[in-house]
Backbone as CSV, one residue per row, in Angstrom:
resi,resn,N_x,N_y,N_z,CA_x,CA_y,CA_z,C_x,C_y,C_z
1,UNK,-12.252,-15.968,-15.365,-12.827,-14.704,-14.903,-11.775,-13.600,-14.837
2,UNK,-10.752,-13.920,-14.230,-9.759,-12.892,-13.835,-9.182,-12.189,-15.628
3,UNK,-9.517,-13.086,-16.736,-8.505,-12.687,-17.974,-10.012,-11.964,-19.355
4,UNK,-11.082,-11.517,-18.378,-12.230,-10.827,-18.807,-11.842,-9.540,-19.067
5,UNK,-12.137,-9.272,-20.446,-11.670,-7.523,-20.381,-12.511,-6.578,-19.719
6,UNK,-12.286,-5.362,-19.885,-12.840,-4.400,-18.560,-14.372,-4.165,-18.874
7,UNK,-15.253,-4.213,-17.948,-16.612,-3.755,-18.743,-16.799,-2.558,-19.307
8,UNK,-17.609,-2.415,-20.312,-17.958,-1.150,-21.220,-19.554,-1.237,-21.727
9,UNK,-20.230,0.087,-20.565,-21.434,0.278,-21.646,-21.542,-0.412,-22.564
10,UNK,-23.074,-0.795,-23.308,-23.544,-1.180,-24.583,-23.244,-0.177,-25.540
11,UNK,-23.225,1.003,-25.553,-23.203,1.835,-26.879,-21.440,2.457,-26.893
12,UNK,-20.776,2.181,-26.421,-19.196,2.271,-26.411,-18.867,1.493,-26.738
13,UNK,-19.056,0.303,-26.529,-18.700,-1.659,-27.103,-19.378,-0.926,-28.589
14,UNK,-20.308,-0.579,-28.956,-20.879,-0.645,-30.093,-20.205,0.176,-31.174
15,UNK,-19.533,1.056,-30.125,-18.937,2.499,-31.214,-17.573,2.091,-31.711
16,UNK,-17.030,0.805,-30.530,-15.508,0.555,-31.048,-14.371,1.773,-30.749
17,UNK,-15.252,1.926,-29.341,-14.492,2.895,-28.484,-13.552,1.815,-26.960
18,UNK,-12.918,2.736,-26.982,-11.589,1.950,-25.657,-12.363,2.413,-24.499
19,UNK,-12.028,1.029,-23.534,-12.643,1.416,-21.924,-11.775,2.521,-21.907
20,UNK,-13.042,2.796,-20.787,-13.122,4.210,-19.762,-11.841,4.363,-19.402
21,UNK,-10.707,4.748,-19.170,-10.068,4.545,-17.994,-9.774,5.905,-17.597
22,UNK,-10.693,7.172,-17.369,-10.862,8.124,-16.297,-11.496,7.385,-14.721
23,UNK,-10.672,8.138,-14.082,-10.708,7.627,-12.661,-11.156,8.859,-11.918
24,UNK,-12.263,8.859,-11.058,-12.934,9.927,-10.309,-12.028,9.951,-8.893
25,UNK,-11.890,11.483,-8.445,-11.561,11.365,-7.152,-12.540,11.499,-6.348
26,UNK,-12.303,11.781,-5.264,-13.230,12.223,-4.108,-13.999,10.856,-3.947
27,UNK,-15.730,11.723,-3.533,-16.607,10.459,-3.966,-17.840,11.226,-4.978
28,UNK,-17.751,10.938,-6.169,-18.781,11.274,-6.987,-19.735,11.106,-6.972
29,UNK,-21.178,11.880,-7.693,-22.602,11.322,-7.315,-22.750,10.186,-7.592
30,UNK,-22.743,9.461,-8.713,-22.955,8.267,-9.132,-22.267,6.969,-7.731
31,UNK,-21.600,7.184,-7.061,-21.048,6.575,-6.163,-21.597,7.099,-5.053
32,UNK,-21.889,7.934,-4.388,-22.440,8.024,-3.131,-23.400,7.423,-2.298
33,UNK,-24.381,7.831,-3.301,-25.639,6.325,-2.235,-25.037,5.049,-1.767
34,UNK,-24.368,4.312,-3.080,-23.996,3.257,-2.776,-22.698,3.315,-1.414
35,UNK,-21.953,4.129,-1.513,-21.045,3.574,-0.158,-21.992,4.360,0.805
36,UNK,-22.595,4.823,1.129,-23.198,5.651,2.385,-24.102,5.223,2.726
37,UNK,-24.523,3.697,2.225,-25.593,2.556,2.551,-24.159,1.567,2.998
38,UNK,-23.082,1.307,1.771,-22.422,0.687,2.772,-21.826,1.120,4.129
39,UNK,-21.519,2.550,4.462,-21.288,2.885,5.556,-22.100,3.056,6.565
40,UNK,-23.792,2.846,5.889,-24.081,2.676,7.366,-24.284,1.216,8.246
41,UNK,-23.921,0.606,7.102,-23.229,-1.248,7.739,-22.276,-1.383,8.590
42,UNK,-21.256,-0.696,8.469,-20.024,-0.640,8.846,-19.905,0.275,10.136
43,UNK,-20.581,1.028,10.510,-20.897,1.246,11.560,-21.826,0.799,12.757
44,UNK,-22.324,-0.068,12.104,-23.170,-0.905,12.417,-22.582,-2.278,12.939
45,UNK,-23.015,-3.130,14.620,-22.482,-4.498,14.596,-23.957,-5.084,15.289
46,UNK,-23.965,-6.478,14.908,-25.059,-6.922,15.290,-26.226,-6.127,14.561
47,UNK,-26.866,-5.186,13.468,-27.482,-4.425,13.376,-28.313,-3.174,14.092
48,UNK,-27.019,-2.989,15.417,-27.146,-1.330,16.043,-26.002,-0.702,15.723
49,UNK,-26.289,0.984,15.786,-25.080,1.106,15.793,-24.013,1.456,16.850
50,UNK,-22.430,0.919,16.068,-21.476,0.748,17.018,-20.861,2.169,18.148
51,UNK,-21.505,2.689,18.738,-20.997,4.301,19.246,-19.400,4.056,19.636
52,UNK,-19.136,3.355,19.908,-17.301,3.247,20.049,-16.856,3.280,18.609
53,UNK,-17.107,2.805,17.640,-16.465,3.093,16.419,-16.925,5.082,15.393
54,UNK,-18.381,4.773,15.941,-18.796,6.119,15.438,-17.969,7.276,15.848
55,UNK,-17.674,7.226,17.474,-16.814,8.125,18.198,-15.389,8.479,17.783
56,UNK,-14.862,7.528,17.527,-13.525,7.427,17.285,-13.084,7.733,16.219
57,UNK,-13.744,7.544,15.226,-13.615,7.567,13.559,-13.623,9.300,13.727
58,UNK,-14.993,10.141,14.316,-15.028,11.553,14.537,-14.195,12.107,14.734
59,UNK,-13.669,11.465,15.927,-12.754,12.287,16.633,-11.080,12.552,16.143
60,UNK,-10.801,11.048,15.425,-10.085,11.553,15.004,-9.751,11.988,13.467
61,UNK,-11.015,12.160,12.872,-11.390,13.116,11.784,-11.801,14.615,12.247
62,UNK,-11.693,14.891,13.402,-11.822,16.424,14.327,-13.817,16.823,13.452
63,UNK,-14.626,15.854,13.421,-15.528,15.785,13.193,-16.612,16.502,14.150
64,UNK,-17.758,17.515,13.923,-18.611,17.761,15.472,-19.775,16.905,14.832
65,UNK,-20.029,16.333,16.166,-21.617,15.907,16.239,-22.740,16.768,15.597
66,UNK,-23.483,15.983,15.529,-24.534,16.716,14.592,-25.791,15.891,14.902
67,UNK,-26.904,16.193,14.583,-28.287,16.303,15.366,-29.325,15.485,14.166
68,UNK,-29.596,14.511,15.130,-30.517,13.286,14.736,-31.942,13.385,15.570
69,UNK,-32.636,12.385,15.436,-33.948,12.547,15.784,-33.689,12.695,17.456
70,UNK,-32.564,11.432,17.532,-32.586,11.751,19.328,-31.567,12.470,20.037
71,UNK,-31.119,13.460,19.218,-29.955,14.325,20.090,-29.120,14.411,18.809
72,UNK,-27.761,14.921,19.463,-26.506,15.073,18.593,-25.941,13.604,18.932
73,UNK,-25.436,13.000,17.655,-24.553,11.798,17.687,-23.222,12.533,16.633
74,UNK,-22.293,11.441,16.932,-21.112,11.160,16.238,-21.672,10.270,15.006
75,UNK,-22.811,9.430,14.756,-23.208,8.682,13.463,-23.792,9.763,12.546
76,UNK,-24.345,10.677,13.440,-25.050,11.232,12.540,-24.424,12.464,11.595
77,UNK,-22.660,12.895,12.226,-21.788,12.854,11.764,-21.040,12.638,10.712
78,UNK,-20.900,11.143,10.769,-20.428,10.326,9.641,-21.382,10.029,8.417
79,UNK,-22.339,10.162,8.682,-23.411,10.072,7.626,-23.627,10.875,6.830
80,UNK,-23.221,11.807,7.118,-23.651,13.611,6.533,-22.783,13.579,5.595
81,UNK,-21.243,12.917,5.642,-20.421,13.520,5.045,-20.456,13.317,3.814
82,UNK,-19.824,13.745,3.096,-20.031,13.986,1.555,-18.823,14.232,0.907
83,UNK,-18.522,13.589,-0.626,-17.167,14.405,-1.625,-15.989,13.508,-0.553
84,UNK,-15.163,14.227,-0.619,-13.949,14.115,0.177,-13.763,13.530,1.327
85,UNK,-14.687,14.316,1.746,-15.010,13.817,3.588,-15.672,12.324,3.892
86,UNK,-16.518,12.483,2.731,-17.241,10.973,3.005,-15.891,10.050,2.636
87,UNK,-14.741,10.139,1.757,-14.141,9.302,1.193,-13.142,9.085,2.338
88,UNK,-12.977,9.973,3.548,-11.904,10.090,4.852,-12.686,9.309,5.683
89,UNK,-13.873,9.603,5.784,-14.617,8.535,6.444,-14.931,7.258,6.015
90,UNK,-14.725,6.984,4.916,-14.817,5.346,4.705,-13.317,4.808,5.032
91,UNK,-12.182,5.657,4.551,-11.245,5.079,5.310,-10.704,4.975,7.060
92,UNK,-11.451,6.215,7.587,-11.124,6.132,8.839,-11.877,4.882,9.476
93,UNK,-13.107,4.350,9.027,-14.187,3.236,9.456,-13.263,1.981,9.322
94,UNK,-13.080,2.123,7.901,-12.080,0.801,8.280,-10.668,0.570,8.794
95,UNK,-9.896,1.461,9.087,-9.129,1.633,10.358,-9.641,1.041,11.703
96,UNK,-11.096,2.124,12.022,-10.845,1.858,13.499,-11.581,0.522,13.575
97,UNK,-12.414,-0.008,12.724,-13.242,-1.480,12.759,-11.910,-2.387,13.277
98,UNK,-10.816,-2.123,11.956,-10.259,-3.651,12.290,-8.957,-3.554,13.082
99,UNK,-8.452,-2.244,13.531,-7.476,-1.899,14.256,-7.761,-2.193,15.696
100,UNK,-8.742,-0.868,15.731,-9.246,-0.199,17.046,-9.588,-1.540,18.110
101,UNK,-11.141,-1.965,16.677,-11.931,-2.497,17.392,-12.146,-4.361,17.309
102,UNK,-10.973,-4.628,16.688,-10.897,-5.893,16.249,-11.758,-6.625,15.398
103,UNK,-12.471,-5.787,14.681,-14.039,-5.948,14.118,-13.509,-5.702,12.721
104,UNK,-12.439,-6.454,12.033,-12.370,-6.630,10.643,-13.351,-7.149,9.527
105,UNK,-13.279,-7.407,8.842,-14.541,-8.480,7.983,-14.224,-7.771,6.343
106,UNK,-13.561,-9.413,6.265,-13.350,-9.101,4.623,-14.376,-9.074,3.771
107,UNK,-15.468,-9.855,4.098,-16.692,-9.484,2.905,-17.317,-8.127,3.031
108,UNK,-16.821,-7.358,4.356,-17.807,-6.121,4.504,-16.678,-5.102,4.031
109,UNK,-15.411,-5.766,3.871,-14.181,-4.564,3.205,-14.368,-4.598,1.516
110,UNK,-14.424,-6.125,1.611,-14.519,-6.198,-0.015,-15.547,-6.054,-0.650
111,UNK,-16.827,-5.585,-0.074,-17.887,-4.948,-0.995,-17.720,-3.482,-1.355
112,UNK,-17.092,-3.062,-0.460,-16.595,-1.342,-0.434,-15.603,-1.369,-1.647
113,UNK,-14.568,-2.480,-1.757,-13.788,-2.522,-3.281,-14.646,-2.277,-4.411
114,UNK,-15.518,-3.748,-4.215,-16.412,-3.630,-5.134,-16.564,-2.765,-5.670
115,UNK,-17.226,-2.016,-5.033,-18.257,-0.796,-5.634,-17.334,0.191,-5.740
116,UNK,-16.214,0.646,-5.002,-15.124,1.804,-5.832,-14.837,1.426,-7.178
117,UNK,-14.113,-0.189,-7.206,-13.726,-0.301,-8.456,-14.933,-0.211,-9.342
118,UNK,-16.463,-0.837,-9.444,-17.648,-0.564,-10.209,-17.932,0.813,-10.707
119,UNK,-17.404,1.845,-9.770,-18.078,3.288,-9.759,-16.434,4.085,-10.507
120,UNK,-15.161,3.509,-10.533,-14.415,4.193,-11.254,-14.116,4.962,-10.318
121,UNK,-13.655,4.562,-8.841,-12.720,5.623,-8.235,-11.312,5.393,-8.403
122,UNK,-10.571,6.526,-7.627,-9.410,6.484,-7.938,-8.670,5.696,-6.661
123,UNK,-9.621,5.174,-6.293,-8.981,4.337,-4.779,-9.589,3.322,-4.544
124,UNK,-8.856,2.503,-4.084,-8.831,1.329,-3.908,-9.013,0.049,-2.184
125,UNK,-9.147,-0.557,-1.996,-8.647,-1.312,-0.693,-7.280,-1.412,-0.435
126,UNK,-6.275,-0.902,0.536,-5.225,-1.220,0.848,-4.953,-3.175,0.659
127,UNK,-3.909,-3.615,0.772,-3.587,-5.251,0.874,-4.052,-5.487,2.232
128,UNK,-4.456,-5.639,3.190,-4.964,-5.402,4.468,-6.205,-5.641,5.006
129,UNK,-6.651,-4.512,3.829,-8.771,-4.103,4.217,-8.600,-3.017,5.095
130,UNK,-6.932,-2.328,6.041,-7.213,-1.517,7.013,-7.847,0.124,6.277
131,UNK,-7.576,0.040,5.203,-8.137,1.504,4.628,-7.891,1.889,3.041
132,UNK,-7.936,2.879,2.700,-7.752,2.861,1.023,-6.887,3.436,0.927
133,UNK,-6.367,3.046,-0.807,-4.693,3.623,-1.302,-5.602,3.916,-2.433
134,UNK,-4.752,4.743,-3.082,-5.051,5.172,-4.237,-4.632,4.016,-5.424
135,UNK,-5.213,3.854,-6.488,-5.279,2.595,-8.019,-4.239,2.887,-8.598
136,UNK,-3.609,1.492,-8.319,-2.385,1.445,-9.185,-2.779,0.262,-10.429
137,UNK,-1.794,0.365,-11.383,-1.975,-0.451,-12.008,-2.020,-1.827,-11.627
138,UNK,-2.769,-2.899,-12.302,-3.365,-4.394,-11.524,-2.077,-4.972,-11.595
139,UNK,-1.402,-5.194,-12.558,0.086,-6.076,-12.750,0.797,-5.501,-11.714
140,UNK,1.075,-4.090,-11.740,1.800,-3.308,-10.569,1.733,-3.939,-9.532
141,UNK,0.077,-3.546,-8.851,0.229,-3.865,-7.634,-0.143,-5.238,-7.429
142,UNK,-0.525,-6.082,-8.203,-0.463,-7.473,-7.674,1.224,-8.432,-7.907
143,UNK,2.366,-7.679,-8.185,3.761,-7.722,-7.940,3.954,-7.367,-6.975
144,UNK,3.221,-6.313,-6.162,3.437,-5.941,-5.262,3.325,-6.464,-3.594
145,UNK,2.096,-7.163,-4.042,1.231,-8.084,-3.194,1.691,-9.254,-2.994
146,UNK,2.288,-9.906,-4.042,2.966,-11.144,-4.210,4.380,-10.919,-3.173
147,UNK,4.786,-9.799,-3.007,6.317,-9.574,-2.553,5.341,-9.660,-1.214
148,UNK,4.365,-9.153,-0.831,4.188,-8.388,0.253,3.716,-10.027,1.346
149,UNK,3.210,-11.221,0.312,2.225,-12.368,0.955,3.854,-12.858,0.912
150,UNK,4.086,-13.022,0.116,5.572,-13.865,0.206,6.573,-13.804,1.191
151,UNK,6.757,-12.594,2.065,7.904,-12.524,2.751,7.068,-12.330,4.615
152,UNK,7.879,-12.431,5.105,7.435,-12.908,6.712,7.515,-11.685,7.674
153,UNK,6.907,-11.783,8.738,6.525,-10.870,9.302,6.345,-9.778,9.268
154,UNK,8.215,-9.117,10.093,8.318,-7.641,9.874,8.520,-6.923,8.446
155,UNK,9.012,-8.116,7.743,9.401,-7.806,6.310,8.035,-7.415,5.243
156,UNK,7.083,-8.513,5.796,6.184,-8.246,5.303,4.922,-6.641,5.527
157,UNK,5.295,-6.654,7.173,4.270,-5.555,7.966,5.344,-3.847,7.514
158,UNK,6.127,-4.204,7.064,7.192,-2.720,6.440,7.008,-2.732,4.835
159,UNK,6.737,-3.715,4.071,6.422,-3.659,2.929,4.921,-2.704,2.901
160,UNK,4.207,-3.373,3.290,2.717,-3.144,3.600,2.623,-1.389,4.050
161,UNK,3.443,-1.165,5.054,3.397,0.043,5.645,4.033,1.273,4.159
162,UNK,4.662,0.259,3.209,5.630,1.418,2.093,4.583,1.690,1.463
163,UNK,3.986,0.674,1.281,2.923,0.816,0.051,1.611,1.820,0.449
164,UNK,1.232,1.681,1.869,0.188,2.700,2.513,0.614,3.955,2.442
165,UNK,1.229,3.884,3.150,2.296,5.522,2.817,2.243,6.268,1.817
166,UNK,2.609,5.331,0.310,2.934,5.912,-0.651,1.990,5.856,-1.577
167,UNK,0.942,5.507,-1.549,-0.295,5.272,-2.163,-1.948,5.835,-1.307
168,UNK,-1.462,6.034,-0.363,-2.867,6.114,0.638,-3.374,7.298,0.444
169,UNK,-4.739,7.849,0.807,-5.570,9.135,0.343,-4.739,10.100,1.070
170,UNK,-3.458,10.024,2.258,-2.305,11.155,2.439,-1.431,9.973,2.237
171,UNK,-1.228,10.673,1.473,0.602,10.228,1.214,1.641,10.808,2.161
172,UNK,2.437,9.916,2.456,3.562,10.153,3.215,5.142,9.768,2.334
173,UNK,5.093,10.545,2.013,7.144,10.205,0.812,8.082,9.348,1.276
174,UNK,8.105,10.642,2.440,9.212,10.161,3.301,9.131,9.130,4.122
175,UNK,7.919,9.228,4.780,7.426,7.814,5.538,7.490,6.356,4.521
176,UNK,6.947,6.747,3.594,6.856,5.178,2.294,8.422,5.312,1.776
177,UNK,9.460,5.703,1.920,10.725,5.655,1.213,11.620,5.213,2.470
178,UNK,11.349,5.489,3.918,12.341,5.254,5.172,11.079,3.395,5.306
179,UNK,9.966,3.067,4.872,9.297,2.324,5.578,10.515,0.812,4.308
180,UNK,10.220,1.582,3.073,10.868,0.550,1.938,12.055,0.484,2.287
181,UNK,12.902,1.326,2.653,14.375,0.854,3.188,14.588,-0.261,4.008
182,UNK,13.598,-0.183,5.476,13.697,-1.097,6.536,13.375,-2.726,5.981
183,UNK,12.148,-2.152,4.816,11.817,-3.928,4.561,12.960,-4.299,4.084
184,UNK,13.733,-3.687,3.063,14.735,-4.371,2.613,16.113,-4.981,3.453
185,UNK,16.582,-3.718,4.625,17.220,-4.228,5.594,16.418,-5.764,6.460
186,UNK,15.207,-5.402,6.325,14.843,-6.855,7.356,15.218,-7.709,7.104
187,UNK,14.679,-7.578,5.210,14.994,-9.044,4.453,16.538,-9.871,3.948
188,UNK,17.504,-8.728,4.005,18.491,-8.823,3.752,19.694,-9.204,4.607
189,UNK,19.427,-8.414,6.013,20.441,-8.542,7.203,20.184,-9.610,7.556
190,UNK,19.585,-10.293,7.482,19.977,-11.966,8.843,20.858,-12.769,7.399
191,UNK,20.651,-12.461,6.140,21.129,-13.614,5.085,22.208,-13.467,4.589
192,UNK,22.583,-11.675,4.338,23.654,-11.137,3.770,24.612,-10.841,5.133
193,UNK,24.240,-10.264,6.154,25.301,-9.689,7.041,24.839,-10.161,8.926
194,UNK,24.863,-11.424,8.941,23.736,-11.914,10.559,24.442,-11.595,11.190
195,UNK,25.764,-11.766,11.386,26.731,-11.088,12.900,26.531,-9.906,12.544
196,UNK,26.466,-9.065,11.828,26.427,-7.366,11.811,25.371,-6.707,12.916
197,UNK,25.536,-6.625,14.245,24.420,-6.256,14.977,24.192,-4.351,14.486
198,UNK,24.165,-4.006,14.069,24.851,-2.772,13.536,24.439,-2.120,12.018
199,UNK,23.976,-3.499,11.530,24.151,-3.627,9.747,22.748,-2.895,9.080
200,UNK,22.953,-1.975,8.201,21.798,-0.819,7.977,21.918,-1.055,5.977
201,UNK,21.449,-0.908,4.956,21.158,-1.192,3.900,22.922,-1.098,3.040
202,UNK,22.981,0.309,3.488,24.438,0.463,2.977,25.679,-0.360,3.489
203,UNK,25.443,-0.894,4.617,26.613,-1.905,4.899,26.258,-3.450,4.399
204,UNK,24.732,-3.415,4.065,24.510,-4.704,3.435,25.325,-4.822,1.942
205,UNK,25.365,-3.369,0.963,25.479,-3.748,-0.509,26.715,-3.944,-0.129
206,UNK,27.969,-3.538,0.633,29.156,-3.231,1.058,29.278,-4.722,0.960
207,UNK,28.565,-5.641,1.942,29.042,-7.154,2.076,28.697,-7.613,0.970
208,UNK,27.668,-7.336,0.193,27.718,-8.139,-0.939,28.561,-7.795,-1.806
209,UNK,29.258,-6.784,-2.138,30.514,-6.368,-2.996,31.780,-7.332,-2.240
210,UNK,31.466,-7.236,-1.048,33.053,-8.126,-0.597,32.927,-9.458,-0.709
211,UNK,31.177,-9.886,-0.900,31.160,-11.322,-1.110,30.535,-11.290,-1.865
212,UNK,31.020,-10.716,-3.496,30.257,-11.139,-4.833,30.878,-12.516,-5.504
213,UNK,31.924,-12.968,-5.164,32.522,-14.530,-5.237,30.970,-15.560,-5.073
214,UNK,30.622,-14.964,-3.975,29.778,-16.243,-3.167,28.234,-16.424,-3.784
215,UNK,28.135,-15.305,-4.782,26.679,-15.184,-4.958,26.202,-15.312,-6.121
216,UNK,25.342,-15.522,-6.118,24.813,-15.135,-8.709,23.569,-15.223,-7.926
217,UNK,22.892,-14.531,-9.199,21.839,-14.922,-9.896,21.082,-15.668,-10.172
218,UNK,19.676,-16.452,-10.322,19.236,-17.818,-11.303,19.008,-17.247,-12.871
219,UNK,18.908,-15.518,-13.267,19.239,-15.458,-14.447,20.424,-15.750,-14.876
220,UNK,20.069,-16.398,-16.478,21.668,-16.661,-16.815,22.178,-15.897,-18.017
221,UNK,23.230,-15.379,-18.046,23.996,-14.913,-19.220,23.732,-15.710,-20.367
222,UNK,24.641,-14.935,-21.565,24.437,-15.510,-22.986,25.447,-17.112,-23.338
223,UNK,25.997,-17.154,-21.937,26.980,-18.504,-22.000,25.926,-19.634,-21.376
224,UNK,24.244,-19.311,-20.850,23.326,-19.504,-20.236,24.316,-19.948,-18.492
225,UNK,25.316,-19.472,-17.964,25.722,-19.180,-16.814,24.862,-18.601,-15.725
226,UNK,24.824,-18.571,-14.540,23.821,-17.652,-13.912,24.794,-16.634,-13.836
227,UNK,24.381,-15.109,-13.690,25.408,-13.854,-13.785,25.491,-13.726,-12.484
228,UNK,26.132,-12.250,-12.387,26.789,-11.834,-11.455,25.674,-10.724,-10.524
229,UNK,26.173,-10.692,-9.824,24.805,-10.240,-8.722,25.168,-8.192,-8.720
230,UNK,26.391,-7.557,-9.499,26.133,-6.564,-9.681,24.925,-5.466,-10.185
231,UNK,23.928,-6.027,-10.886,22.943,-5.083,-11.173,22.273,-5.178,-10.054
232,UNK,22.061,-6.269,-9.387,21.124,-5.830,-7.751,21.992,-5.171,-6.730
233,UNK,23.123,-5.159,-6.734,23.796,-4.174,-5.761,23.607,-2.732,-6.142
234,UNK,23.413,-2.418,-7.190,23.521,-1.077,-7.779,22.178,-0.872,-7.314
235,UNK,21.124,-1.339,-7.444,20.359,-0.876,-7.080,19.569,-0.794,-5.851
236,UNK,20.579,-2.040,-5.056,20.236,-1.590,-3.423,20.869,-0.417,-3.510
237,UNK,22.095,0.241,-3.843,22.984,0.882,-3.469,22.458,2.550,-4.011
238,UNK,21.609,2.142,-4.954,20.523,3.342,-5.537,19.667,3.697,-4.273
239,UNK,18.955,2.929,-3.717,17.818,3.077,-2.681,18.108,3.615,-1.572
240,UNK,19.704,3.177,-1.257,20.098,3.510,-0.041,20.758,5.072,-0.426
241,UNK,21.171,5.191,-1.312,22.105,6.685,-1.195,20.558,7.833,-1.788
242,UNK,19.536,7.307,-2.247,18.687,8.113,-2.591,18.059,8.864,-1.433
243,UNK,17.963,7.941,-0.359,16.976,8.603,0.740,17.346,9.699,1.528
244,UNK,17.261,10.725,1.027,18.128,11.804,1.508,16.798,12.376,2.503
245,UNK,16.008,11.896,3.204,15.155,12.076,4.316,15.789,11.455,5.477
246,UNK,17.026,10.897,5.518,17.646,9.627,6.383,18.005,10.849,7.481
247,UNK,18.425,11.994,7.195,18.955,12.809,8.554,18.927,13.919,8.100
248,UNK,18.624,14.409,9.488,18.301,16.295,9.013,19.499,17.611,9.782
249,UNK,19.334,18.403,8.931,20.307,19.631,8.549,21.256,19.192,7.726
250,UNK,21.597,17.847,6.799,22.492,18.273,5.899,22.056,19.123,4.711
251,UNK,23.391,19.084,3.955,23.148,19.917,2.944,22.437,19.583,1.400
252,UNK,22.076,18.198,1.809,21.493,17.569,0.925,20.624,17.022,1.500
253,UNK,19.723,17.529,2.629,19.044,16.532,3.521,17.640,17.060,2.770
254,UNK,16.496,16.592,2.881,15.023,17.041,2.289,14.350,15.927,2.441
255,UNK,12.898,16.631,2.328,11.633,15.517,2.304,11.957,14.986,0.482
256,UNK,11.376,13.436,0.952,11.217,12.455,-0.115,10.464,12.885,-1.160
257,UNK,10.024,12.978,-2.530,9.085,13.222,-3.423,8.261,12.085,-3.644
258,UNK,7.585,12.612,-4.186,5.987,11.198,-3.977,6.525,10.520,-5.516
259,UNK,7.245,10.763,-6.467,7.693,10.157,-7.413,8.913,9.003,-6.592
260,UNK,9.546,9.517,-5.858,11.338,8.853,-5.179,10.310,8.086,-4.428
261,UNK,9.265,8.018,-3.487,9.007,7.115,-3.002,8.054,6.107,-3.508
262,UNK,7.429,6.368,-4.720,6.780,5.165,-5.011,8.164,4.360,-5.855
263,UNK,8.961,4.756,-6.426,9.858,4.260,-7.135,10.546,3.172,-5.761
264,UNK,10.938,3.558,-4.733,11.500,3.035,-3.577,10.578,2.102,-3.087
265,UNK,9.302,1.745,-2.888,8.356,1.159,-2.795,8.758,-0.308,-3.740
266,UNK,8.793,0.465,-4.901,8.541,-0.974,-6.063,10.081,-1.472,-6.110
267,UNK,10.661,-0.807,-5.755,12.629,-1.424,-5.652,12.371,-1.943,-4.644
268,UNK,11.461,-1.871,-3.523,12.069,-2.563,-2.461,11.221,-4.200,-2.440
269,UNK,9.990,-3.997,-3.130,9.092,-4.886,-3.397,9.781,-6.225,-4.437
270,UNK,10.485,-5.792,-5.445,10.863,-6.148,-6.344,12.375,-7.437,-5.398
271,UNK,13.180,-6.432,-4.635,14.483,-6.855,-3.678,13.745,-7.769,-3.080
272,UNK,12.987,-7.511,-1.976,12.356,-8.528,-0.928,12.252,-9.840,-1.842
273,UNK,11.072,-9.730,-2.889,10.650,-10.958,-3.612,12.002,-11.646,-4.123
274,UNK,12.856,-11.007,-4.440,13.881,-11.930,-4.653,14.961,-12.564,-4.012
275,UNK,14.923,-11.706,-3.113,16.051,-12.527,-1.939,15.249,-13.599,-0.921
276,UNK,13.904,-13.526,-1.029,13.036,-14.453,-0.386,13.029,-16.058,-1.103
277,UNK,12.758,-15.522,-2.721,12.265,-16.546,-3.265,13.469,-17.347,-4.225
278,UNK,14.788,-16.704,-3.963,15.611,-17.221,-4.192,16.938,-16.922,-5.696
279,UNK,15.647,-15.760,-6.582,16.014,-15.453,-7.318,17.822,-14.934,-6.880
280,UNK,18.129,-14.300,-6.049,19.493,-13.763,-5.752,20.064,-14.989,-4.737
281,UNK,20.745,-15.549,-4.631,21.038,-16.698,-3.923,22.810,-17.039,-3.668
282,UNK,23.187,-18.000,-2.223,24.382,-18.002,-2.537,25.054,-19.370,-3.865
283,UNK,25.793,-18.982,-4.031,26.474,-20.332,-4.987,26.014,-21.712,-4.275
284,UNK,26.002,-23.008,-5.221,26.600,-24.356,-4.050,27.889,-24.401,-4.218
């Protein structure tokens, strides 16, 4: 199933034309009924609806009530919305469901995939279910995912947080480029530098330059040797001198670009998975 090519209309298959791959933003007509039947599930528990989730989702979408058969509600609110708004409200719903209200549910997140990916949006389910990121490529982000299931806790809950950041319907640069730094410090400081109470990304590549004796690779050179662990220092050492969001009033200080932080995202995704899974390792 998973190695099925993409579906295509009958008369596009016929013409010997290439899938679709325009991606709609917002929420388009062809897509609306369908999530705004799923949203009124999702506001919904037990089959009433939930007024603690309706409320909250409003409020902090700065949403006004609006007028139903029996008064003004906050559902009747969320229902109205439309385009854009409806697409803030499907993500704010699943925020406060599985945050707020402990009321997660992957079959009721993953029908909402469903039907984005069916309808050709440009967004997607976060790794989570807590809300939507914008469509990355499938190889992309299931490298991404793999780094993200693979590594443990905080390492994992700062990966997760780079990728929201830097992919989510607001992007945050700077937030997804300072969130990818930390995973990599998580993953790195107890293995590369554990007495360092102190030890921040740049004093990690530092120890691995003073202890490149101790380390390789499982790729191997053309002698089939495992190599030398310099191309991953360079590029911790890239990540760390890039983030010029790290402190403010220098003269090189600035917000992150949404290009520097998805790039920082997938360096840090790429680091984690390998210092986890062994690819970077010490000698025996």
């Amino acid at each position: 199933m998973g190695d099925s090519p993409p579906f295509q209309p009958l008369r596009t298959r016929l013409a010997g034309k290439p899938p679709d791959e325009v991606l709609f933003e917002g929420v388009p007509d062809h897509l609306e009924l369908a999530v705004s039947q799923w949203l009124r599930q999702a506001i919904s528990v037990d089959g009433r609806t939930h007024d603690g989730i309706c409320q909250e989702v409003a409020l902090r979408l700065r949403l006004h009530p609006r007028r139903d058969p029996s008064g003004f509600s906050y559902a009747a609110a969320l229902k109205a919305a439309t385009g854009e708004q409806l697409l803030e409200v499907l993500d704010a719903v699943l925020y406060v469901r599985w945050v707020s209200f402990g009321l997660g549910d992957w079959d009721l997140a993953g029908r909402l995939g469903v039907m984005l990916e069916a309808g050709g949006s440009a967004y997607t389910l976060d790794p989570a279910g807590h809300g939507l990121i914008r469509r990355v490529d499938e190889t992309v982000s299931e490298a991404a995912n793999q780094a993200i299931r693979g590594a443990a806790g905080e390492v994992s809950d700062l990966l997760r947080k780079a990728w929201g950041n830097a992919y989510g319907i607001h992007p945050d640069p700077s937030a997804a480029y300072r969130d990818a730094v930390r995973a990599v410090e998580s993953a790195f400081v107890p293995v590369v530098s554990p007495t360092n109470t102190r030890a921040s990304l740049g004093s990690v590549c530092k120890d691995l330059v003073n202890q490149s004796a101790k380390w390789e690779l499982v790729l191997v050179d053309s002698h089939d040797r495992p190599t030398a662990i310099d191309p991953v220092v360079t590029l911790l050492n890239q990540l760390w001198t890039g983030q010029r969001s790290r402190h403010g009033g220098g003269a090189n200080s600035r917000e992150q670009t949404q290009a520097e932080a998805e790039a920082a995202v997938h360096l840090a995704a790429l680091a984690v998975q390998w210092i986890t899974t062994g690819v970077l390792r010490k000698k025996p």
